[in-house]
Structures are given as C-alpha cells and as structure tokens.
N, C-alpha and C positions, 0 to 999 in steps of 0.2 A: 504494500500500500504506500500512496506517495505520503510524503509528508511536509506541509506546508506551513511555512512561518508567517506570522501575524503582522497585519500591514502597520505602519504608524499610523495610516488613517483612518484605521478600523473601528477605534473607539469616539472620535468624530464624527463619522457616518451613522453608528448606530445613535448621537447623538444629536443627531440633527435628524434622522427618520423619528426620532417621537418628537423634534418640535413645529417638523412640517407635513406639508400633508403632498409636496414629491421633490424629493431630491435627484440634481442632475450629478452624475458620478461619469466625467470626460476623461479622456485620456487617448492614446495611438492604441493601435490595435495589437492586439493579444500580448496587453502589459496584464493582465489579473482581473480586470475590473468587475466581469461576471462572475468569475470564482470566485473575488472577495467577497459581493454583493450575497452569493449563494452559499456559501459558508456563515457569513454573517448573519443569514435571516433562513436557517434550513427551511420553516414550516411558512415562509410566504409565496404565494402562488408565482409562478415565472413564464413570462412568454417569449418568448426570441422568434422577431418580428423578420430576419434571416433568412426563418425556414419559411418557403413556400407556402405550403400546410396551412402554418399560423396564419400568416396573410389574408390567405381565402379564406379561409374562416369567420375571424374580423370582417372582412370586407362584406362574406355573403349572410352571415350571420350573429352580426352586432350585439342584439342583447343578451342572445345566447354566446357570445364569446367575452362580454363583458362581468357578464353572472358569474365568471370563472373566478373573478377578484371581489370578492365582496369586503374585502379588509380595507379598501380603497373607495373613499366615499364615492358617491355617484356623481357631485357636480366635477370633481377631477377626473373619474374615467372617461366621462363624458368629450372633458377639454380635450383629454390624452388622444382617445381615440379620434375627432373632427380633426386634431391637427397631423395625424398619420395619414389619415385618407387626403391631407392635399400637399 
C-alpha cells in the first residue's frame, strides 16, 4: 500500500471547508490536489467532471445527478452546476 505524507495545506483546507460553503483548491496538474481533497474528506460524495460518464449524466440528468450531493446546499449546487454547463 502507498503511503502518503500530509500536505501543509491540509489543515487549512479542512478549515476553510467548514467556514465556506465551496472552496476552490488550484494548482498544475497531477500535483495531489484530488488525493489530498479525497483523503481529506473520505465520506464526501466526489464527481470528476473528466470522465465522460459524469458529464452526460449532469448534463442529461440534472436533478438526479445533483441528489448525488446532498451535503452541499442546493442554492451552490445549483451555481456549481449552471456554471459547468456554459
């Protein structure tokens, strides 16, 4: 099993997801930022907007792909998703 060392940002991130309602976590590609994010928060729901799948889903199937997230209020899923579809 791999084993992975703990970001410095780690303890900021999880403090800033309980005082906002979505944090933006930027960086280049395949520095960590989905593993930290998914290490960070095991039991929150995850989508990776990448995959195809996921895509059409969303796209064909809105409130049923937004029901996925219920730990995330609805006026932000809401923003989340209008600002994906354009």
């Amino acid at each position: 099993m791999r084993e992975f060392i703990q970001w410095q940002s780690e303890p900021l991130l999880k403090q800033l997801v309980g005082q906002y309602p979505v944090v933006t976590l930027t960086g280049p590609r395949q520095s960590g930022k989905t593993t930290m994010c998914r290490m960070s928060f095991p039991d929150m729901a995850y989508a990776n907007f990448e995959e195809l799948d996921t895509r059409e889903s969303a796209a064909t199937d809105p409130r049923g792909f937004l029901a996925r997230f219920p730990e995330v209020p609805f006026r932000t899923r809401f923003s989340l998703f209008q600002n994906l579809l354009h």
